[in-house]
One Martini backbone bead per residue (centre of mass of N, CA, C, O) as a GRO file, in nm:
protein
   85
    1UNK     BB    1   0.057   0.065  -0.018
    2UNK     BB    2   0.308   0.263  -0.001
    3UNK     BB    3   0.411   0.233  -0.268
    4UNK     BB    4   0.202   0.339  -0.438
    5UNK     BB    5   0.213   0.616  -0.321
    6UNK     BB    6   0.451   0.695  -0.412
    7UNK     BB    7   0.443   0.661  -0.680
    8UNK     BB    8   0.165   0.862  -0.744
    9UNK     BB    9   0.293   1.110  -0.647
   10UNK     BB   10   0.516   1.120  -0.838
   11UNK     BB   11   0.295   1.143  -1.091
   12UNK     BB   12   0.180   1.398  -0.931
   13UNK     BB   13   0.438   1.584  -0.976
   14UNK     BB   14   0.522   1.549  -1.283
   15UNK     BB   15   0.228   1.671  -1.394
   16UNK     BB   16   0.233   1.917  -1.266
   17UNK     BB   17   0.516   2.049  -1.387
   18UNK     BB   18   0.450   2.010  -1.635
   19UNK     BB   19   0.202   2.208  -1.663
   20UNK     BB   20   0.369   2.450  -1.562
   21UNK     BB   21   0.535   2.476  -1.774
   22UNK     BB   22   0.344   2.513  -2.009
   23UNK     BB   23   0.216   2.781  -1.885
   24UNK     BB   24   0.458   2.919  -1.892
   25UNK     BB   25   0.566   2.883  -2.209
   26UNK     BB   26   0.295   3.028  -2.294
   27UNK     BB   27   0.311   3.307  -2.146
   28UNK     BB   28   0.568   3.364  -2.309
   29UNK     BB   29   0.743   3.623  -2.489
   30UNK     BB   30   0.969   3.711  -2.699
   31UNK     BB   31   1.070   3.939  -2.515
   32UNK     BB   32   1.100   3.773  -2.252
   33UNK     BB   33   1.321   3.573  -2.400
   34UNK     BB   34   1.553   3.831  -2.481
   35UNK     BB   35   1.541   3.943  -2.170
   36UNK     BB   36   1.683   3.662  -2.061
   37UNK     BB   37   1.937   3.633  -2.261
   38UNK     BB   38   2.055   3.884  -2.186
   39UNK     BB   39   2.068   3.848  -1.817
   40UNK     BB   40   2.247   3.601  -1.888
   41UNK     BB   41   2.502   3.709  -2.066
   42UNK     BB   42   2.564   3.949  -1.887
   43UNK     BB   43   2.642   3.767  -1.615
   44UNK     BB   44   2.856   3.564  -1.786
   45UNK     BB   45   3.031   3.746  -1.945
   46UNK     BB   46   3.075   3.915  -1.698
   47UNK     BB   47   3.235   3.717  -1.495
   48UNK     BB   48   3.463   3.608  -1.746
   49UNK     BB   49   3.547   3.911  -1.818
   50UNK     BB   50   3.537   4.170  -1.605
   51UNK     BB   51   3.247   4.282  -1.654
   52UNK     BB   52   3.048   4.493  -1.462
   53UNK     BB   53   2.830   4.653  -1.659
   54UNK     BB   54   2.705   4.394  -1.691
   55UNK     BB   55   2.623   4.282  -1.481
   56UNK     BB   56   2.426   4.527  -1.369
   57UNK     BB   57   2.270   4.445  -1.605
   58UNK     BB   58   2.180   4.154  -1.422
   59UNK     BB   59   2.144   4.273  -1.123
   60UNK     BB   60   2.024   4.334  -0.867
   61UNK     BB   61   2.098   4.576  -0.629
   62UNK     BB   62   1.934   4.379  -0.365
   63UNK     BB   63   2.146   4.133  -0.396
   64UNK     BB   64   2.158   3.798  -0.217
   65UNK     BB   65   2.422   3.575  -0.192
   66UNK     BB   66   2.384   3.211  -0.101
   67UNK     BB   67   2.583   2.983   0.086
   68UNK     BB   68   2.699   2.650   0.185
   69UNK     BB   69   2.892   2.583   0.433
   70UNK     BB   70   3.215   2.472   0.562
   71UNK     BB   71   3.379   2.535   0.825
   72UNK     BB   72   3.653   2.498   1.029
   73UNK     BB   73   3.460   2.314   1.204
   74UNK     BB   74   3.270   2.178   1.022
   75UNK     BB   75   3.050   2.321   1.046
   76UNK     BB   76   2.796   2.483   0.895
   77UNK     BB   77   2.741   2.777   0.663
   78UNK     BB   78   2.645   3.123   0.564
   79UNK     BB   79   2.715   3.299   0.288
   80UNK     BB   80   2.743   3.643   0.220
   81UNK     BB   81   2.667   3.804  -0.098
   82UNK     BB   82   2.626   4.195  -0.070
   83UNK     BB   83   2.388   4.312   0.055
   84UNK     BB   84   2.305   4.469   0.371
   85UNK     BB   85   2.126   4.536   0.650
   0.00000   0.00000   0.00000
């Protein structure tokens, strides 16, 4: 019975997310396309070439991003790059 359950679940997530990709990829337009290819190639050109003006291009300037690492005490922590309040 529980593995059922289990089946079950996952083809009713894998089904919900192909619906919402599809209504997603259905509503997003020409414009939308082009605005989103563009500050992705700012982010990743402007990270590999050190060109600061494309990142800006690319970034809220709100951003803040964060990563989980192990510290030196071998405990795991959040570091913290960007804006902070």
């Amino acid at each position: 019975m529980e593995k059922i359950f289990k089946i079950d679940a996952i083809k009713f997530s894998l089904t919900c997310g192909l619906i919402l990709f599809g209504l997603i990829a259905i509503s997003q337009n020409r414009s939308d396309t082009l605005q989103i290819k563009d500050a992705a190639l700012n982010y990743v050109e402007g990270f590999y070439n050190a060109d600061t003006l494309r990142m800006k291009k690319a970034i809220h300037p709100e951003l803040v991003k964060k990563i989980v690492m192990k510290g030196e005490n071998g405990f795991s922590m959040i570091k913290i790059w960007g804006q902070q309040n």
